[in-house]
Backbone of each chain as ProteinMPNN parsed JSONL, in Angstrom:
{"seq_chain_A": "XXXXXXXXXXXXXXXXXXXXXXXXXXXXXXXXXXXXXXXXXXXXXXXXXXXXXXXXXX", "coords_chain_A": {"N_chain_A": [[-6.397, -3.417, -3.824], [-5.1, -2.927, -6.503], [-2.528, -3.557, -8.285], [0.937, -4.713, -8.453], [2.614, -3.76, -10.81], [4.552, -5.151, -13.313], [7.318, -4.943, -16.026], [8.536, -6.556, -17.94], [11.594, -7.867, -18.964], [13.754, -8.412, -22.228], [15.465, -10.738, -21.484], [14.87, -11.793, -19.027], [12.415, -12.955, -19.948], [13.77, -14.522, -21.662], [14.387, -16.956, -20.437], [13.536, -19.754, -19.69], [12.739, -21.218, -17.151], [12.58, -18.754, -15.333], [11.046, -17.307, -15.974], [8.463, -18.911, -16.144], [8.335, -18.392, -13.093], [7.839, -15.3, -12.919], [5.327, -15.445, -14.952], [3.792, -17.67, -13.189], [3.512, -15.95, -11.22], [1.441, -13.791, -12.294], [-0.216, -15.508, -12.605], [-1.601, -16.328, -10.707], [-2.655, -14.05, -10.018], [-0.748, -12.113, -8.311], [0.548, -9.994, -9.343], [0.994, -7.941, -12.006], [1.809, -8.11, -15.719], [4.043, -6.907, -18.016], [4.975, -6.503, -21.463], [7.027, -5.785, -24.608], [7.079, -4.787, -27.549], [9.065, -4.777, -29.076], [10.656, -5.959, -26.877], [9.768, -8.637, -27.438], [10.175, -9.106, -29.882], [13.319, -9.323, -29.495], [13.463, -11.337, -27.578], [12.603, -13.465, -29.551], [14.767, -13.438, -31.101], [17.163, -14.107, -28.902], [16.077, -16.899, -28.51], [16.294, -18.118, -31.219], [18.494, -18.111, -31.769], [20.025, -19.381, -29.61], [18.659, -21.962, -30.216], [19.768, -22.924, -32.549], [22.202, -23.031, -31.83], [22.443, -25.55, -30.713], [21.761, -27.843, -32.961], [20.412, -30.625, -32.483], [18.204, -30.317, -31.342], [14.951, -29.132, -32.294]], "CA_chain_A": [[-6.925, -4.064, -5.034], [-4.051, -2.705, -7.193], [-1.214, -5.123, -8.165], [2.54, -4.483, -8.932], [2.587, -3.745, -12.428], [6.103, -5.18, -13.903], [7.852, -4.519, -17.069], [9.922, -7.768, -18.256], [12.656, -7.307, -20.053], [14.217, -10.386, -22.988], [16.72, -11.581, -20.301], [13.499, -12.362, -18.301], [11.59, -14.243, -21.233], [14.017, -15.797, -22.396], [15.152, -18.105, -19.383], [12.681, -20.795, -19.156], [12.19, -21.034, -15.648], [12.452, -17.631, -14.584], [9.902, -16.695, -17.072], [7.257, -19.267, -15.653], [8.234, -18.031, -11.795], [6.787, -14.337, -13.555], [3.884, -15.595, -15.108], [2.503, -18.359, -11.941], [2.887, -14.8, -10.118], [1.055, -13.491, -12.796], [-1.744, -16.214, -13.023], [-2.324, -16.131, -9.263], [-2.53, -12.147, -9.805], [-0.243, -11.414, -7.142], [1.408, -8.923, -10.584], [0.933, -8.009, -13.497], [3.144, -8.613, -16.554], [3.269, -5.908, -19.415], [6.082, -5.863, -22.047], [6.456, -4.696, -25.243], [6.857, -5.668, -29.258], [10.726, -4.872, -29.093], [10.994, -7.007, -26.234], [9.144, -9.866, -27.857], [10.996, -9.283, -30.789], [14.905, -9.663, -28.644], [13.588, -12.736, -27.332], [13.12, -14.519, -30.267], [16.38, -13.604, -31.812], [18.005, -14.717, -28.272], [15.967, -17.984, -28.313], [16.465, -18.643, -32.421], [20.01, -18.21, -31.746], [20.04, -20.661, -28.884], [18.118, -23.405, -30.854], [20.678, -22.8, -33.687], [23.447, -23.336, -31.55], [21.903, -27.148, -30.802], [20.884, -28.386, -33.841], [19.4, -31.764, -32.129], [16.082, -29.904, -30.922], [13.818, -28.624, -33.543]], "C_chain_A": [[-5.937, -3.939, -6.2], [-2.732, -3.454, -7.014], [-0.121, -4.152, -8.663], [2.324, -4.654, -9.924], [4.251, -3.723, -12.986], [6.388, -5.358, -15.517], [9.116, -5.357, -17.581], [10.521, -7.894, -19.557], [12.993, -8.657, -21.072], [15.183, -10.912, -22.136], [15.277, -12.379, -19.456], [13.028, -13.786, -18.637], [12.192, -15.291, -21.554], [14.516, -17.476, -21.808], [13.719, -18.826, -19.065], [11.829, -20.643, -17.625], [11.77, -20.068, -14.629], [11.393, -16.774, -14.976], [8.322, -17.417, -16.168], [7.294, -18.746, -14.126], [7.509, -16.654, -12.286], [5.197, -14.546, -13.994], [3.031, -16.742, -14.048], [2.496, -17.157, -11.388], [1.847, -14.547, -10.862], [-0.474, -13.531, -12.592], [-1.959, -16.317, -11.628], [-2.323, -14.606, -8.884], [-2.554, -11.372, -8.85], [0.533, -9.816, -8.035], [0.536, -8.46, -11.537], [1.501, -7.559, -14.371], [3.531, -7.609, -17.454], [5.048, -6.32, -20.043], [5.967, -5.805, -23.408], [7.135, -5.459, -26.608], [8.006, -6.03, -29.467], [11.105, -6.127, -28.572], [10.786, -8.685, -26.637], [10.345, -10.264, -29.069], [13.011, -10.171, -30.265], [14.467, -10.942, -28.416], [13.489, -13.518, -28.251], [14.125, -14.672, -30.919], [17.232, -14.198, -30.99], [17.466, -16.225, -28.587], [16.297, -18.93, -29.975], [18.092, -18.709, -32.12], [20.818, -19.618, -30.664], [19.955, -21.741, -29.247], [19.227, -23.629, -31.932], [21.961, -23.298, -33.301], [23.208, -25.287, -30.738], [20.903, -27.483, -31.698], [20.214, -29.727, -33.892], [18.209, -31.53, -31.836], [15.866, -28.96, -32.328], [14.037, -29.4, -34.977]], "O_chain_A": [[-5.927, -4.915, -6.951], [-2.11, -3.817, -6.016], [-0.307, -3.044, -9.165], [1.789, -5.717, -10.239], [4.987, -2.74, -13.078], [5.547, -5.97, -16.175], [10.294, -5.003, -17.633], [10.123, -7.984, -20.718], [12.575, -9.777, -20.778], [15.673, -11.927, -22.63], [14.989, -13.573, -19.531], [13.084, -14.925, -18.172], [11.798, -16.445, -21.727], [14.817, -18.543, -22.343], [12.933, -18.385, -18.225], [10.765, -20.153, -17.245], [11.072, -20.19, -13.623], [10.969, -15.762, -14.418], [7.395, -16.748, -15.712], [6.142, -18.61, -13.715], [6.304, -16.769, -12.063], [4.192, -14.001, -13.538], [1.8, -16.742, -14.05], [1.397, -16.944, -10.874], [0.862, -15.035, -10.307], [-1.393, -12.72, -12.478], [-3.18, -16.46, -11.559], [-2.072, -14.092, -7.794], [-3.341, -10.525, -8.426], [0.933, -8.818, -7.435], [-0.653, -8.758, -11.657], [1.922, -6.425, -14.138], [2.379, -7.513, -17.878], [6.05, -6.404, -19.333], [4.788, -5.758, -23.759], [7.62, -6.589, -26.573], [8.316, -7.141, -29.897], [11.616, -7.076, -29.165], [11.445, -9.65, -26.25], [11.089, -11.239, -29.168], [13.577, -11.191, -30.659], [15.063, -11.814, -29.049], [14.209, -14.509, -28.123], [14.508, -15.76, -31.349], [18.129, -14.851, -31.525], [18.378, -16.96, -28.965], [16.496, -20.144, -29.972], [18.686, -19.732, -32.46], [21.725, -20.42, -30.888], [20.759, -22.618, -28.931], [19.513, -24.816, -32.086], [22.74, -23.858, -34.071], [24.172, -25.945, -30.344], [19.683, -27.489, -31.528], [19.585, -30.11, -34.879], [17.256, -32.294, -31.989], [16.62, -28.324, -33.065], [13.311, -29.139, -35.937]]}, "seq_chain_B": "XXXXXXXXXXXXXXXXXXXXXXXXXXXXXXXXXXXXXXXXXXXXXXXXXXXXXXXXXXXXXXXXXXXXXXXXXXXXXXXXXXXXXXXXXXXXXXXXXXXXXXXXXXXXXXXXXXXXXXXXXXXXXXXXXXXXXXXXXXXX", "coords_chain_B": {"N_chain_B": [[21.204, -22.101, -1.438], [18.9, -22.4, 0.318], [15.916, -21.021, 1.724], [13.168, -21.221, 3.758], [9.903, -19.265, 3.392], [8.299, -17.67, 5.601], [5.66, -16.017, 5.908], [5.402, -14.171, 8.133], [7.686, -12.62, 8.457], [8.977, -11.334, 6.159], [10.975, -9.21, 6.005], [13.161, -10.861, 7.287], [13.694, -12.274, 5.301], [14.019, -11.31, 3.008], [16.605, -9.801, 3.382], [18.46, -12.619, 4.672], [18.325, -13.719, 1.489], [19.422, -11.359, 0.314], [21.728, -10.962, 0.894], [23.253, -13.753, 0.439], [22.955, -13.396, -2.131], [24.864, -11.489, -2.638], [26.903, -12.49, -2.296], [27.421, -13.936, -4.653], [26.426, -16.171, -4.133], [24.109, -18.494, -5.824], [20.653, -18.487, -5.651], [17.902, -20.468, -5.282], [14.323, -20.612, -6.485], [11.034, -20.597, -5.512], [7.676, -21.181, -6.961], [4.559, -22.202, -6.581], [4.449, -24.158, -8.984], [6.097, -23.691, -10.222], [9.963, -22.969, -10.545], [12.979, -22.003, -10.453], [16.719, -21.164, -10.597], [19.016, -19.153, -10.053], [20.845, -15.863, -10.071], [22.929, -12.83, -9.135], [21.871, -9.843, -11.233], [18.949, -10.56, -12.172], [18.438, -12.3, -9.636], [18.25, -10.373, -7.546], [16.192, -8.858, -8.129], [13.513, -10.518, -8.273], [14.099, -11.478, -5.673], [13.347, -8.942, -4.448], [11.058, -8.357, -5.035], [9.058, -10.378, -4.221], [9.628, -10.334, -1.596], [8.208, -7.821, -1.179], [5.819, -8.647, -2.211], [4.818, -10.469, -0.042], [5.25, -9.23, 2.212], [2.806, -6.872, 1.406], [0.77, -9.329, 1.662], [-1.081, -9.354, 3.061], [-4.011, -9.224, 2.491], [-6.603, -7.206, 1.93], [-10.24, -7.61, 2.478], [-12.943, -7.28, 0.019], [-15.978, -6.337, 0.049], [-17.833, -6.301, -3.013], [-19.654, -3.499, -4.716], [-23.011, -3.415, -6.68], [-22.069, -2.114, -9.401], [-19.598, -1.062, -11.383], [-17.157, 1.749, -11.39], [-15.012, 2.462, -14.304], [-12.68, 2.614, -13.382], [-12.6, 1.217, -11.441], [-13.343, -1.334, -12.283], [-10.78, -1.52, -13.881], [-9.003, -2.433, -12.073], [-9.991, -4.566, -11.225], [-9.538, -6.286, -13.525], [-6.773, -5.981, -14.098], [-5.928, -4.154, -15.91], [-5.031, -1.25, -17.765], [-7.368, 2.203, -17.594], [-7.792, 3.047, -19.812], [-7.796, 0.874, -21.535], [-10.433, -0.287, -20.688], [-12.435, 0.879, -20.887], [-11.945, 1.196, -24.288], [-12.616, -2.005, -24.351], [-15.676, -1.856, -23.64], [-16.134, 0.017, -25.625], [-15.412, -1.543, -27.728], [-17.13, -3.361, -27.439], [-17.001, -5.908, -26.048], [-17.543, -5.73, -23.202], [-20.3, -4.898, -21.484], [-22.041, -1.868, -20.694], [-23.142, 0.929, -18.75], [-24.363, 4.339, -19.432], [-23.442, 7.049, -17.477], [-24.593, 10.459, -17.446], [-21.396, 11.595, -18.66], [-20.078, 9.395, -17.82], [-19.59, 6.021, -17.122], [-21.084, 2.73, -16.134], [-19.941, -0.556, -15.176], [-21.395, -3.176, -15.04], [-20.948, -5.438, -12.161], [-20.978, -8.318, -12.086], [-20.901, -9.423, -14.773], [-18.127, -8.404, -15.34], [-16.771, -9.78, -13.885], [-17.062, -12.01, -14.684], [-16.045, -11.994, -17.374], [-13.121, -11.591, -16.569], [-13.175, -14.432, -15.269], [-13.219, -15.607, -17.449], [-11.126, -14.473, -19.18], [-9.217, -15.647, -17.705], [-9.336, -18.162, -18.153], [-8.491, -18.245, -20.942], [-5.94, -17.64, -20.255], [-4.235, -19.493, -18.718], [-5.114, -21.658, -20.27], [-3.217, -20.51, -22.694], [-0.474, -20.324, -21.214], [-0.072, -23.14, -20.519], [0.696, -24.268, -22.879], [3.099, -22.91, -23.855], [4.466, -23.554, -21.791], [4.713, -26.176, -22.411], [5.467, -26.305, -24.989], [8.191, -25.378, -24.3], [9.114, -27.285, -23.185], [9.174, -29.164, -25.114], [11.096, -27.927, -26.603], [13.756, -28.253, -25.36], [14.174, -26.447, -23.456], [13.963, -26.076, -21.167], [15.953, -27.123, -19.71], [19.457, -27.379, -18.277], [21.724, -25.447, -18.923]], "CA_chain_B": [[20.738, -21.626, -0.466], [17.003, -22.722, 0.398], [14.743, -20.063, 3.161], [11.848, -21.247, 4.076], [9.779, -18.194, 3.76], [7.756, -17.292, 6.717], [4.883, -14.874, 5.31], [5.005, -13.369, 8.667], [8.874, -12.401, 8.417], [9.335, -11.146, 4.718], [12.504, -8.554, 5.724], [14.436, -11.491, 6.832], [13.886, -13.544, 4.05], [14.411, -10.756, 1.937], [17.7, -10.014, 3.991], [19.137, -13.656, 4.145], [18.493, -13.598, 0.268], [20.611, -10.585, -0.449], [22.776, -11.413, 1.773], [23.61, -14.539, -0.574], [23.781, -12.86, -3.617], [26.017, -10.688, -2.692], [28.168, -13.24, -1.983], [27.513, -14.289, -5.864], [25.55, -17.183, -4.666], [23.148, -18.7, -7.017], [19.414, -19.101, -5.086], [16.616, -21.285, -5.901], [13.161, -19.754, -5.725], [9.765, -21.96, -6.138], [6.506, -20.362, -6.586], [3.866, -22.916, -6.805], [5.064, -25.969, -9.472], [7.494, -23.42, -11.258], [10.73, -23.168, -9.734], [14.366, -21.298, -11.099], [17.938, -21.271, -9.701], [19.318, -17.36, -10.357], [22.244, -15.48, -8.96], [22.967, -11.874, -10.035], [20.438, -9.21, -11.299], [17.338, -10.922, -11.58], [18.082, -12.855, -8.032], [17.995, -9.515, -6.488], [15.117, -8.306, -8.437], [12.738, -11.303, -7.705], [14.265, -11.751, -4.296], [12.964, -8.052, -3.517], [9.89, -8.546, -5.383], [8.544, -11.537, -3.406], [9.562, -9.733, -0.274], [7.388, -6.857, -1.464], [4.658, -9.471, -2.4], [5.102, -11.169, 1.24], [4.662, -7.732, 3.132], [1.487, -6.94, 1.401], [-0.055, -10.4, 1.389], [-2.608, -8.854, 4.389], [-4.954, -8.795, 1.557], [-8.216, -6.952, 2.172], [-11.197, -8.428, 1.455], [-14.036, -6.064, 0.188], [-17.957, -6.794, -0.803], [-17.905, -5.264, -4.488], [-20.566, -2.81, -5.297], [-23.203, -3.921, -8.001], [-21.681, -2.016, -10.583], [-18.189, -0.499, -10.963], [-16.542, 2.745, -12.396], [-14.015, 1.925, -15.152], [-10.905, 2.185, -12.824], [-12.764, 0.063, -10.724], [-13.327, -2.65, -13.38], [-9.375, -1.726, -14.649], [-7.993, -2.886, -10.95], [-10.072, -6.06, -10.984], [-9.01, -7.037, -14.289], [-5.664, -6.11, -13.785], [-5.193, -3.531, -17.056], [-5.53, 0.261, -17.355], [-8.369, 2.027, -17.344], [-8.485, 3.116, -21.2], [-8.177, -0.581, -21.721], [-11.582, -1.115, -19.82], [-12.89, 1.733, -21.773], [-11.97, 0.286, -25.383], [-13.504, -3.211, -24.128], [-16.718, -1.414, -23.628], [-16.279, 0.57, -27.086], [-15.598, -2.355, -29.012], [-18.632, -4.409, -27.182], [-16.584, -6.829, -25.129], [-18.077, -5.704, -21.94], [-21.211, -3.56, -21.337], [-21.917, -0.336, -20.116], [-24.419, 1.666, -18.519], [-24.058, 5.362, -19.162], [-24.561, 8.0, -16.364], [-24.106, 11.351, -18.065], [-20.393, 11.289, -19.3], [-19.42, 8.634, -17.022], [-19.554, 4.702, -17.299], [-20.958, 1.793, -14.977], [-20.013, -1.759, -15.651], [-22.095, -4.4, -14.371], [-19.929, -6.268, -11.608], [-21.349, -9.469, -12.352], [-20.206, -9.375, -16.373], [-16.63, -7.756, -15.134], [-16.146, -11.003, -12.785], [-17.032, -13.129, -15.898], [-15.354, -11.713, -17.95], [-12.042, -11.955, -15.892], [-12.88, -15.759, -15.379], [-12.848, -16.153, -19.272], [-9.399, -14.166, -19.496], [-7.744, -16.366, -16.789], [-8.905, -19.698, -18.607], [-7.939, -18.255, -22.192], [-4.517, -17.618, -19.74], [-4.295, -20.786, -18.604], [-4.606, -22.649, -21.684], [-2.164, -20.039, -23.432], [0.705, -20.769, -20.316], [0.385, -24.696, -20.887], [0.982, -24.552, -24.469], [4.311, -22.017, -23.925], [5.208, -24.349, -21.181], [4.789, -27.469, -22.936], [6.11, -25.715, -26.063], [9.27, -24.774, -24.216], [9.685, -28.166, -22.889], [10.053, -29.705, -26.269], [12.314, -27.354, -27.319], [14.759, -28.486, -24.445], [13.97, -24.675, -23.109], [14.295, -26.02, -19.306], [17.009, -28.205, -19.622], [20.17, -26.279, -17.94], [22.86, -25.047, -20.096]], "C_chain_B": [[19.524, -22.133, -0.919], [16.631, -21.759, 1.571], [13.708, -20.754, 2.825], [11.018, -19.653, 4.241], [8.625, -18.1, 4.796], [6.999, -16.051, 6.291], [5.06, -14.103, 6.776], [6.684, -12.733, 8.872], [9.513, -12.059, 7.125], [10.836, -10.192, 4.451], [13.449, -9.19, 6.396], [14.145, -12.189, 6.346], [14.777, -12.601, 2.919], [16.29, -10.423, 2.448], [18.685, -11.46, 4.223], [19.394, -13.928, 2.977], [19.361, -12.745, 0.159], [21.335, -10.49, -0.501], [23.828, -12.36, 0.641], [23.697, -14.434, -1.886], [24.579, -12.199, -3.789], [27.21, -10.964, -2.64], [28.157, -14.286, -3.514], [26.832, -16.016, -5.509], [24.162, -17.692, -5.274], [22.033, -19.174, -5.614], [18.115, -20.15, -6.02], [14.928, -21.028, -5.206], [11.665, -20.857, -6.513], [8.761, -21.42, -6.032], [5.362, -21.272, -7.282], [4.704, -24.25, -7.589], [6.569, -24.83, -10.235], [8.614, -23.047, -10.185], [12.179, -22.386, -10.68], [15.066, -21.095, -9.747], [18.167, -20.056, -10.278], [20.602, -16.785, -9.322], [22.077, -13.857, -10.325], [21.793, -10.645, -9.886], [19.03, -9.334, -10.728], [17.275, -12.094, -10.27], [17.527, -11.792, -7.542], [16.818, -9.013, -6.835], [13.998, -9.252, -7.646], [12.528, -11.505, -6.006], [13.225, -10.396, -3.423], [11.582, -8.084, -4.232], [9.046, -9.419, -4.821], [8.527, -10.809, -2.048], [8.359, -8.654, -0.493], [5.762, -7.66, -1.184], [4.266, -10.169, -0.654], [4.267, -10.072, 2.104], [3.117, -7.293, 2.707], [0.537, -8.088, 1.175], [-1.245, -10.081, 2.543], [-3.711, -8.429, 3.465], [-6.565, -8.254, 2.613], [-9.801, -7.607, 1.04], [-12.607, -7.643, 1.637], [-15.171, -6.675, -0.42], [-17.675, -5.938, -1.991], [-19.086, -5.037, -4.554], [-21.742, -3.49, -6.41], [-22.861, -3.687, -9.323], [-20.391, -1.118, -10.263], [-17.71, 0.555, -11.909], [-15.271, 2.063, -13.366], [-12.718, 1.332, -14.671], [-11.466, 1.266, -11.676], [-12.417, -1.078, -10.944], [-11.532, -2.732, -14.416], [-8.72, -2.805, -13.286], [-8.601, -4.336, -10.876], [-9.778, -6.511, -11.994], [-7.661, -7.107, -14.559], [-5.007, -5.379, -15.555], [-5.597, -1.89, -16.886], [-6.996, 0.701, -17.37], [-8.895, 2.621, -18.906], [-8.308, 1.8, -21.943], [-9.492, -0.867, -21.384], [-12.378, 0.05, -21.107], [-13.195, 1.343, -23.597], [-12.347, -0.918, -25.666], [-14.738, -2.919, -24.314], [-16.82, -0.897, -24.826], [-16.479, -0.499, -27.904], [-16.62, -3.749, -28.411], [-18.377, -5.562, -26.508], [-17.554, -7.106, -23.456], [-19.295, -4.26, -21.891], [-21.256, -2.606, -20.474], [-23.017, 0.696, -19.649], [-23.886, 2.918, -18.541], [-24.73, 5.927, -18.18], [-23.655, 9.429, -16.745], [-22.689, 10.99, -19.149], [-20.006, 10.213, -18.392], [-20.155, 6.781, -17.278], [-20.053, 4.268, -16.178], [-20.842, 0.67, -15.99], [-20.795, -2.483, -14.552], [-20.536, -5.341, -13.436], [-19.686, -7.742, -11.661], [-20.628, -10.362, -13.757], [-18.446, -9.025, -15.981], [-16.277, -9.072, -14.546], [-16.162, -12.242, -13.871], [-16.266, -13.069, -16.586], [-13.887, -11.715, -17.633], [-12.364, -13.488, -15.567], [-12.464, -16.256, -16.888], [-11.44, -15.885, -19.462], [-8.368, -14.982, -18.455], [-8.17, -17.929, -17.46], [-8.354, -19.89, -20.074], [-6.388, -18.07, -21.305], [-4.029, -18.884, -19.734], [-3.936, -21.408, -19.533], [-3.314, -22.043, -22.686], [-0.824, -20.622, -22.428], [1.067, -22.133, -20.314], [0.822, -24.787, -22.425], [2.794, -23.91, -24.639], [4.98, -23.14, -23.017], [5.601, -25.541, -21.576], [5.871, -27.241, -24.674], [8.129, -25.915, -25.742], [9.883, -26.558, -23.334], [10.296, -29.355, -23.894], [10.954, -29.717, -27.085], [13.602, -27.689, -26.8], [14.842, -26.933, -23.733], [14.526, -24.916, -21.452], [15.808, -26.835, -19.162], [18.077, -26.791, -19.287], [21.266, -26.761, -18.858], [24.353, -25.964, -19.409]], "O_chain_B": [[19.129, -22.293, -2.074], [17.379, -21.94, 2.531], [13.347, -20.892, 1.656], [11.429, -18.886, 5.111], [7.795, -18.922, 4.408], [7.642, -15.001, 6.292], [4.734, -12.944, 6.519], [6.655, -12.194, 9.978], [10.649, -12.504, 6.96], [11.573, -10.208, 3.465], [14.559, -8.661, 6.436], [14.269, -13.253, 6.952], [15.755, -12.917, 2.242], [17.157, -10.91, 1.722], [19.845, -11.268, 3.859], [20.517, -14.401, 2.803], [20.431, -13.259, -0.168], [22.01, -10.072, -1.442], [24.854, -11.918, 0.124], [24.329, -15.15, -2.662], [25.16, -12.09, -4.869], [28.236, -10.301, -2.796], [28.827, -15.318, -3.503], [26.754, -16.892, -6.37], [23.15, -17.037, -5.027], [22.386, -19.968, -4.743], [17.767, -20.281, -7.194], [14.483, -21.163, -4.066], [11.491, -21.499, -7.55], [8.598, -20.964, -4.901], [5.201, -21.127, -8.494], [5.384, -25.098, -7.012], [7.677, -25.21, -10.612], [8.259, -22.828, -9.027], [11.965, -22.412, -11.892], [14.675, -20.95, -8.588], [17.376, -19.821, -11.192], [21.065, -17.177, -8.251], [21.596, -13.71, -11.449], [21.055, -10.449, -8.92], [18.338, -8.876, -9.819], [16.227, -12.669, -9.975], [16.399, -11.91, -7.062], [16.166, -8.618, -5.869], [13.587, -8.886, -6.545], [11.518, -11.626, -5.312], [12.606, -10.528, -2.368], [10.828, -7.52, -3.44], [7.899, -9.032, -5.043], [7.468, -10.7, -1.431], [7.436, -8.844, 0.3], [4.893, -7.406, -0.35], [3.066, -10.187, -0.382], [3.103, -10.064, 2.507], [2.243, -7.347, 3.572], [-0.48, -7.862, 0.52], [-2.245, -10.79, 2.653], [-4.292, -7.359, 3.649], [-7.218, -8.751, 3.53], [-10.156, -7.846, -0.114], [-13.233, -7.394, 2.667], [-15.132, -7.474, -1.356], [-17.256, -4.798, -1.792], [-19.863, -5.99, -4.498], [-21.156, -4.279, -7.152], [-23.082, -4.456, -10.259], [-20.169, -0.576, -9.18], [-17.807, 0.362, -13.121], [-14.67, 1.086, -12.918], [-12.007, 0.388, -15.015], [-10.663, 0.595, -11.028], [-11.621, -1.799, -10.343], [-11.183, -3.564, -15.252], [-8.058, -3.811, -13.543], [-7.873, -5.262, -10.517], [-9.558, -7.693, -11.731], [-7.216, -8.081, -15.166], [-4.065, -5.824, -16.209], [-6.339, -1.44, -16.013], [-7.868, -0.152, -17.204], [-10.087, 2.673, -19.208], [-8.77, 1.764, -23.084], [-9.832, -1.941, -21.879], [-12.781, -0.387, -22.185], [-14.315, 1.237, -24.098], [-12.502, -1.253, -26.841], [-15.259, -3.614, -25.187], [-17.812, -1.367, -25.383], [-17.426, -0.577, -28.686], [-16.73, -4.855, -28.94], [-19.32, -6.321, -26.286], [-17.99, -8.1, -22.877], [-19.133, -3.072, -22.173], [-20.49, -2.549, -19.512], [-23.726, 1.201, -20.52], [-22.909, 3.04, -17.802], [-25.898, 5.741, -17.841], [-22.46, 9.582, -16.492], [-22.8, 10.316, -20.173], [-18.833, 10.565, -18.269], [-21.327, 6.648, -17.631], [-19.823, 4.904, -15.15], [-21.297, 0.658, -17.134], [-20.712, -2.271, -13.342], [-19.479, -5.72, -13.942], [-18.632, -8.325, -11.404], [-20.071, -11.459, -13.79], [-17.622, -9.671, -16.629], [-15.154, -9.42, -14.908], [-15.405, -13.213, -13.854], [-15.524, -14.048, -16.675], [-13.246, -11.878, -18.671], [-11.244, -13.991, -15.658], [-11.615, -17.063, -17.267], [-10.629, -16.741, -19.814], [-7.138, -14.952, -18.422], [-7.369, -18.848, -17.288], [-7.918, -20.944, -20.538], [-5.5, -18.542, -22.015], [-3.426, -19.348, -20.702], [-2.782, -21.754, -19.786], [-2.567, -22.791, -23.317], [-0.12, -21.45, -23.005], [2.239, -22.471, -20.155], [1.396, -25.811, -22.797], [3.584, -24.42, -25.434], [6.01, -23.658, -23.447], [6.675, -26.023, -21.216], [6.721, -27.976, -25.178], [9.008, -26.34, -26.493], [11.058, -26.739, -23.013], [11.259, -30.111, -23.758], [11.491, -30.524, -27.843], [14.585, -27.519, -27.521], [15.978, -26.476, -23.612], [15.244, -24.187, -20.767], [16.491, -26.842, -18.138], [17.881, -25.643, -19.685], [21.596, -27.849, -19.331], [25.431, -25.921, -20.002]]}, "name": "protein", "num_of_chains": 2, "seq": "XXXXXXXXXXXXXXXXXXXXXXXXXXXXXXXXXXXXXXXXXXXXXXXXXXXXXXXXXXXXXXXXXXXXXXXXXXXXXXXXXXXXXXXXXXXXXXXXXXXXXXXXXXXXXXXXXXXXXXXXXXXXXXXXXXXXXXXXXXXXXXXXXXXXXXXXXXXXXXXXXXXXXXXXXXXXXXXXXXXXXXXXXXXXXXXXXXXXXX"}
């Protein structure tokens, strides 16, 4: 009854695709996801920095 | 590289995979509609994580009790068990005391986990759809 409990890091989050392959595991709760304020935080500085460096989206 | 994975063969999938990253090639892994190409780290992570997932897919399938101890009601909702505890404190989910000890209703616990997978749901289309306007999938 106990799931794999994983710990995703901002390299994780911040890649689009590799992020939703984590959370469909997630939502068919073959896992489950945990990470943490820091981490939240890193990813939006990687993904503001990204958008910044193509100023045609947003 | 593409494997077909074969749930009944998960250490050579996981073995042809590592195989190919080791050789720095990039895989492509599909798990329902979402899908990523990867090479590196998180190939090998995922790669052995799926294998993991593969090997115990012999799920057991149990009749649940009518009511459940806390770490009962933590493993079906999939959080700890002073999470299930603080749900019940702050009135989310009820509680029958028996001395110092807790029962949850199994009935309310199963509801209550349908509600958190359709507030999921709707949160994962909005990030996905979010991240598709941003050009988030588009490859670099």
């Amino acid at each position: 009854l106990r799931r794999l409990r994983l710990f995703l890091d901002a390299n994780v989050l911040v890649d689009a695709q590799v992020r939703d392959i984590f959370m469909t595991m997630a939502e068919a709760e073959l896992v489950d996801l945990r990470w943490s304020e820091r981490v939240l935080e890193e990813m939006i500085r990687a993904l503001v920095e990204r958008l910044a460096l193509d100023p045609d989206r947003r | 590289m593409s494997v077909a994975v074969r749930p009944n063969d998960p250490a050579a999938f996981v073995a042809t995979a590592r195989e190919a990253i080791s050789h720095g090639e990039r895989i492509r892994l599909r798990v329902g509609e979402a899908e990523c190409e990867v090479d590196g780290e998180i190939a090998e992570g995922l790669v052995s994580l799926m294998g993991a997932l593969i090997s115990g897919a012999a799920t057991e399938l149990l009749a649940l009790p009518d009511e459940l101890t806390t770490g009962q009601a933590a493993d079906l909702l999939g959080v700890s068990r002073p999470t299930v505890v603080s749900l019940v404190d702050r009135g989310d989910l009820g509680a029958r005391r028996i001395g110092s000890h807790r029962r949850l209703n199994t009935a309310e616990v199963l509801a209550y986990r349908e509600q958190r997978r359709t507030e999921r749901h709707r949160a994962l289309d909005e990030v996905a759809s979010l991240s598709s306007e941003l050009g988030l999938y588009d490859v670099e």
